[in-house]
ChimeraX commands (.cxc) that place a marker at each C-alpha (Angstrom):
marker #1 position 80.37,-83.66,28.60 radius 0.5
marker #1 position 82.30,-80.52,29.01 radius 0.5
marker #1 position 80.21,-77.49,30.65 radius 0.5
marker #1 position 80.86,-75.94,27.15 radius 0.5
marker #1 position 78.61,-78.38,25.87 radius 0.5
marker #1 position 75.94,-78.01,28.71 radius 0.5
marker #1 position 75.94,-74.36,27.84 radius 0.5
marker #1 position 75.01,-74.96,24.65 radius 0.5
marker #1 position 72.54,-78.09,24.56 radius 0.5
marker #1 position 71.14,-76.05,27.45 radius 0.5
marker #1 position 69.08,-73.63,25.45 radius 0.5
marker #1 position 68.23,-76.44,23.28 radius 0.5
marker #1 position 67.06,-78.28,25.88 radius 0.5
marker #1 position 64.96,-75.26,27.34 radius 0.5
marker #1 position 63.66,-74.37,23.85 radius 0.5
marker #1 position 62.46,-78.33,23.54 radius 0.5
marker #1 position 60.87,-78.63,26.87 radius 0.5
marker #1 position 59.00,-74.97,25.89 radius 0.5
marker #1 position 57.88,-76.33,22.45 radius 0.5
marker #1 position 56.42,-79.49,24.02 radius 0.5
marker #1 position 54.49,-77.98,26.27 radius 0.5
marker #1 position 52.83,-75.33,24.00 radius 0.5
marker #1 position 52.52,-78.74,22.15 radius 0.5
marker #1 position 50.49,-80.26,24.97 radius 0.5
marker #1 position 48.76,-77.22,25.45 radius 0.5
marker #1 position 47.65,-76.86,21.82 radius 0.5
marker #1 position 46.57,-81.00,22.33 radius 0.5
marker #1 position 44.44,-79.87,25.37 radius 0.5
marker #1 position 43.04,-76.66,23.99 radius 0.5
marker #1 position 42.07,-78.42,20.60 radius 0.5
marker #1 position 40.49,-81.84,22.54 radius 0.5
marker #1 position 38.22,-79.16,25.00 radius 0.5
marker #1 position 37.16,-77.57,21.54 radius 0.5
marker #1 position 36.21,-80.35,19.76 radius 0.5
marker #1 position 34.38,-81.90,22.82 radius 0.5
marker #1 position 32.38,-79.01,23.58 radius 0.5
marker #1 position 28.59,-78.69,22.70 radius 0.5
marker #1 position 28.29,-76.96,19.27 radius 0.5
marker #1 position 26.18,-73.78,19.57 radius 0.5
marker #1 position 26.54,-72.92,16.00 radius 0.5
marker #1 position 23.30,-74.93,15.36 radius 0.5
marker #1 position 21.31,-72.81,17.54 radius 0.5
marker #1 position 22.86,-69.66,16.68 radius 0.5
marker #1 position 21.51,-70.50,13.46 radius 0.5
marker #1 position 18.13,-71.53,14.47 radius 0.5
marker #1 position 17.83,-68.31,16.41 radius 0.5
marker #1 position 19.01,-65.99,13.22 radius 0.5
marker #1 position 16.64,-68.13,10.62 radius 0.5
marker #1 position 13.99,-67.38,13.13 radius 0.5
marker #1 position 14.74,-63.54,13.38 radius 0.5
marker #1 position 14.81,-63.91,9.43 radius 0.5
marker #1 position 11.48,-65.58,9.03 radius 0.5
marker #1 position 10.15,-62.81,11.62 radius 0.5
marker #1 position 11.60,-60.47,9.52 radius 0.5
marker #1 position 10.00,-61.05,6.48 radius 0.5
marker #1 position 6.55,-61.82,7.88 radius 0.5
marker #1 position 6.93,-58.29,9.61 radius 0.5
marker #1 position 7.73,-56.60,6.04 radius 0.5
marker #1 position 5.43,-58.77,3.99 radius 0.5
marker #1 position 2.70,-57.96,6.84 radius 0.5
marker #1 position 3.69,-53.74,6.31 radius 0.5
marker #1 position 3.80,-53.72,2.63 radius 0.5
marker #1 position -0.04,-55.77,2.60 radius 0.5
marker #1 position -0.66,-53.14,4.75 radius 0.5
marker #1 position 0.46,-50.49,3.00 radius 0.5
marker #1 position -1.37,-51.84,-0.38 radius 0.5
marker #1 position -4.56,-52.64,1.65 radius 0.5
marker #1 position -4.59,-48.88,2.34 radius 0.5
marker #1 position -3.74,-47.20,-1.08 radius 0.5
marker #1 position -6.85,-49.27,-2.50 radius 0.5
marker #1 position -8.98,-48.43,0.40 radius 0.5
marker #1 position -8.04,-44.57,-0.25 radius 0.5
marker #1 position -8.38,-44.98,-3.71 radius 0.5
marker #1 position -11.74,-46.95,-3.25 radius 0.5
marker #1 position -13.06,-43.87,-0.81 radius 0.5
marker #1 position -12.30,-41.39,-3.53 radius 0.5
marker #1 position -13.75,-43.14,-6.47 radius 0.5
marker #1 position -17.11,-43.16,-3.99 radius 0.5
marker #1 position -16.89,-39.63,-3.16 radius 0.5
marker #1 position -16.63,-38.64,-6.83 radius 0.5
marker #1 position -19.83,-40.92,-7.73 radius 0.5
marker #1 position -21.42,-39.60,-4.93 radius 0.5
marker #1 position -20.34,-35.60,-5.88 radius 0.5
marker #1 position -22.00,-36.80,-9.76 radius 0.5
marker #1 position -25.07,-38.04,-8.21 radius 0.5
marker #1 position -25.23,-34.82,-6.19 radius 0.5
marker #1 position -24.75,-32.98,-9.61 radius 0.5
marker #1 position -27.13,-34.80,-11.07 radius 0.5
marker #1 position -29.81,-34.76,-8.96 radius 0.5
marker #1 position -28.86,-30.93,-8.99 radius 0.5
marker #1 position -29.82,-30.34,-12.48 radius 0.5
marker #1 position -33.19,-32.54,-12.35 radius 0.5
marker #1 position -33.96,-30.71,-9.65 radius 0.5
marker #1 position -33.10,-27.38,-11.98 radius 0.5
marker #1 position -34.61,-28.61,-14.79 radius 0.5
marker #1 position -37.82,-29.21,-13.01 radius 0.5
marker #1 position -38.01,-25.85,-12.01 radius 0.5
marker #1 position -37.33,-24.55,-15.76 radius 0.5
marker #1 position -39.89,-26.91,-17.23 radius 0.5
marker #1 position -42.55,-25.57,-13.63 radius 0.5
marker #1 position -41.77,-21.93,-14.69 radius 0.5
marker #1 position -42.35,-22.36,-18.40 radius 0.5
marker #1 position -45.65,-23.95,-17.47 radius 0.5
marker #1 position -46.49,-20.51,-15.81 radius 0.5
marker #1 position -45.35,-18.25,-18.31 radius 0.5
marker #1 position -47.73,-20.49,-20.97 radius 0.5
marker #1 position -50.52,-20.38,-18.51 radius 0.5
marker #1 position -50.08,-16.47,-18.01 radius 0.5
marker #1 position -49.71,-16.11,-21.87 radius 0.5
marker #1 position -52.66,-18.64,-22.62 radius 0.5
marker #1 position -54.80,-16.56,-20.08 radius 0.5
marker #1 position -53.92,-13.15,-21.43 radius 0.5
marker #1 position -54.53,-14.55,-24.93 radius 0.5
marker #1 position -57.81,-15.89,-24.20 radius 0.5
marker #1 position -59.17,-12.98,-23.59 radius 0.5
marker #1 position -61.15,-11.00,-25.85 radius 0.5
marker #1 position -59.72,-7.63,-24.85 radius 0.5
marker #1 position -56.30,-7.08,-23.24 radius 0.5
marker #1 position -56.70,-5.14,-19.89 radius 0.5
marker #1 position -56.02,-2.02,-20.78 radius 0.5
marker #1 position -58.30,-2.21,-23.39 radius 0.5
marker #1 position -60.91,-2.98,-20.75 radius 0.5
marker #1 position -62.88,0.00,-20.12 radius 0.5
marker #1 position -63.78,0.85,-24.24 radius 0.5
marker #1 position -64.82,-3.10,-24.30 radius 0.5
marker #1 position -67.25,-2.31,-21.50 radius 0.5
marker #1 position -68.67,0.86,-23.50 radius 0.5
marker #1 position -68.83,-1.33,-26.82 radius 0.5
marker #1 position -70.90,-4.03,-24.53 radius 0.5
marker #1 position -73.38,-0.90,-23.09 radius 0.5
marker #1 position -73.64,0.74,-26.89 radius 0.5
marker #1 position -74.56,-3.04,-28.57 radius 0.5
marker #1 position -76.73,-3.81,-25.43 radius 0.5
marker #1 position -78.75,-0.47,-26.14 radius 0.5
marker #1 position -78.85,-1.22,-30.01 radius 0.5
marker #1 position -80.38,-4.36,-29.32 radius 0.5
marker #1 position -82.85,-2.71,-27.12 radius 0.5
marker #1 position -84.25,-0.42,-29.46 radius 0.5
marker #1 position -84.64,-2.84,-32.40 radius 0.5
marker #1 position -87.09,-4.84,-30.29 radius 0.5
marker link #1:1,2 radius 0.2
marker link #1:2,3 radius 0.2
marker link #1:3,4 radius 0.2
marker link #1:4,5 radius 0.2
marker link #1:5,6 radius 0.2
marker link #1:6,7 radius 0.2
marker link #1:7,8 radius 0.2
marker link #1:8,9 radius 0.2
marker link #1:9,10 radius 0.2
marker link #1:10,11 radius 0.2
marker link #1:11,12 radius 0.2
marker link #1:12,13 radius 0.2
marker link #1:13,14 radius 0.2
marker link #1:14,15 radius 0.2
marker link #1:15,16 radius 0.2
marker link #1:16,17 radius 0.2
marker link #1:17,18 radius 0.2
marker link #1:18,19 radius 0.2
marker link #1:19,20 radius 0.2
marker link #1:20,21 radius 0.2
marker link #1:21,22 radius 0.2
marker link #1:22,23 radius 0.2
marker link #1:23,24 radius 0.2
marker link #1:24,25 radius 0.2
marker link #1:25,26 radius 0.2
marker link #1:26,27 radius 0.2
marker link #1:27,28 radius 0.2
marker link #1:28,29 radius 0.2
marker link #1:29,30 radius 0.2
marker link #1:30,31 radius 0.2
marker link #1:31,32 radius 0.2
marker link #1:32,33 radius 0.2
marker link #1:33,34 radius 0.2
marker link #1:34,35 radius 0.2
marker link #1:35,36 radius 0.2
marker link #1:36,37 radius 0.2
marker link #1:37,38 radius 0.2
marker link #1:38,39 radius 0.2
marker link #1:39,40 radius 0.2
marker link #1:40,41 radius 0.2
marker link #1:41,42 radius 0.2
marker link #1:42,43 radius 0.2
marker link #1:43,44 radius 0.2
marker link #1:44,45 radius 0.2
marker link #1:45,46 radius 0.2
marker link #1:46,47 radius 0.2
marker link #1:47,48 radius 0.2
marker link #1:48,49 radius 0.2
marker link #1:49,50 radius 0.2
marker link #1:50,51 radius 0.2
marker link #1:51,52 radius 0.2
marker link #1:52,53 radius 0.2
marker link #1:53,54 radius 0.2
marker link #1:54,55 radius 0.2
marker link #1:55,56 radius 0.2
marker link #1:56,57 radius 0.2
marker link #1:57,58 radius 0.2
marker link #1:58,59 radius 0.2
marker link #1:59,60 radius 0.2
marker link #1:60,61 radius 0.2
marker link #1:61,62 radius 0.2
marker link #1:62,63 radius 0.2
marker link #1:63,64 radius 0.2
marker link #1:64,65 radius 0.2
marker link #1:65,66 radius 0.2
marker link #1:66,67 radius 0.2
marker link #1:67,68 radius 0.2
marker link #1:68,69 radius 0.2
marker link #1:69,70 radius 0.2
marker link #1:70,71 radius 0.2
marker link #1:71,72 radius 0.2
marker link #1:72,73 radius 0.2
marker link #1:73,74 radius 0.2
marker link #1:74,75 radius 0.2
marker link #1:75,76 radius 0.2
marker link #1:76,77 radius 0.2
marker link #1:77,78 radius 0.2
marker link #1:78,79 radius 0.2
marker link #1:79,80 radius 0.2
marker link #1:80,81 radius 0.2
marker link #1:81,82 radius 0.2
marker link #1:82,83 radius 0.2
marker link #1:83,84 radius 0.2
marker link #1:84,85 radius 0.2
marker link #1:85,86 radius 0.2
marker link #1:86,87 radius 0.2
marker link #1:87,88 radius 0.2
marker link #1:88,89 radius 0.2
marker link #1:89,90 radius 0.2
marker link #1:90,91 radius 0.2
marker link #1:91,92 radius 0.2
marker link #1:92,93 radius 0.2
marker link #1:93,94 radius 0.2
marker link #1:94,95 radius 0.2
marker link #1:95,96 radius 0.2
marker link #1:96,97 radius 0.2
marker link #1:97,98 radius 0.2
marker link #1:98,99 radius 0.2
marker link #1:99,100 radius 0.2
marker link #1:100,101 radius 0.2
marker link #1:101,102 radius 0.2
marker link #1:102,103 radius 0.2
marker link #1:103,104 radius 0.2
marker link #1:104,105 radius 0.2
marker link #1:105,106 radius 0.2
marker link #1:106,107 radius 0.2
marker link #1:107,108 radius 0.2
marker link #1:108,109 radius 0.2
marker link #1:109,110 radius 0.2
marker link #1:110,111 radius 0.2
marker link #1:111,112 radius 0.2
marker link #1:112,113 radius 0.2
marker link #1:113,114 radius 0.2
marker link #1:114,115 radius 0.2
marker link #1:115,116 radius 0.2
marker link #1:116,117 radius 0.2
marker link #1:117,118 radius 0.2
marker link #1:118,119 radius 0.2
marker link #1:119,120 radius 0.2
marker link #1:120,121 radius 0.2
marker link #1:121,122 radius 0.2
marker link #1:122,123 radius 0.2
marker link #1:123,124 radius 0.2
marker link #1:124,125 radius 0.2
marker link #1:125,126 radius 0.2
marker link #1:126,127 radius 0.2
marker link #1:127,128 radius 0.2
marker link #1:128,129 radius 0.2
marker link #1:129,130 radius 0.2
marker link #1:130,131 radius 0.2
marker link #1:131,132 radius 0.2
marker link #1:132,133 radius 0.2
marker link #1:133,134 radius 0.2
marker link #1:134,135 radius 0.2
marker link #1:135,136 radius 0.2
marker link #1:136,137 radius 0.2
marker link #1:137,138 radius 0.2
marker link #1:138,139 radius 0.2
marker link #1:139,140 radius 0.2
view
């Protein structure tokens, strides 16, 4: 072989001995890979866990959150029964009084009827009384 031809298989020869070892390299990298422990499994255990946490967390909020709309709504339907009772027991109360003051007025009317002679009428009643009263005096 003529150095012309070592010059030129040369870089050939450089260029092979760089492509086997990246070659080997590549061998060694991809055997360590595939003999390593696989996390993926646990990643994935750990992430379905944050998931199921997840949603229990939001299921747990929005139960929450309905618990207290009907509890609010609940509270206000009592306070309105509570405000009509109130009423209510306002205008027996009222109407008590009404039917308490009419029985006055028809007392006080039933009294001033029942008299024979209304008050101001009083003193010419008492001179009737003295004038039959003396009549009945002298016929005896």
């Amino acid at each position: 072989m003529s150095l012309r031809d070592r010059i030129e298989d040369a870089p050939d020869a450089a260029l092979e001995q760089a492509l086997k070892n990246f070659r080997s390299s590549v061998h060694a990298w991809s055997e360590a890979a595939y003999s390593r422990p696989r996390t993926a499994v646990s990643v994935v255990r750990h992430r379905s866990w944050r998931l199921a946490a997840s949603c229990a967390l939001g299921c747990a909020l929005v139960a929450g959150s309905v618990t207290g709309v009907v509890h609010e709504r609940h509270h206000r339907q009592e306070m309105a029964m509570a405000a009509a009772r109130a009423a209510e027991h306002e205008r027996q109360v009222a109407a008590e009084r009404a039917r308490v003051e009419d029985e006055d007025l028809l007392a006080t009317v039933d009294s001033d009827v029942s008299r024979e002679v209304p008050s101001a009428l009083e003193p010419l009643a008492q001179l009737m009384v003295e004038d039959e009263a003396k009549v009945s005096n002298t016929s005896k």
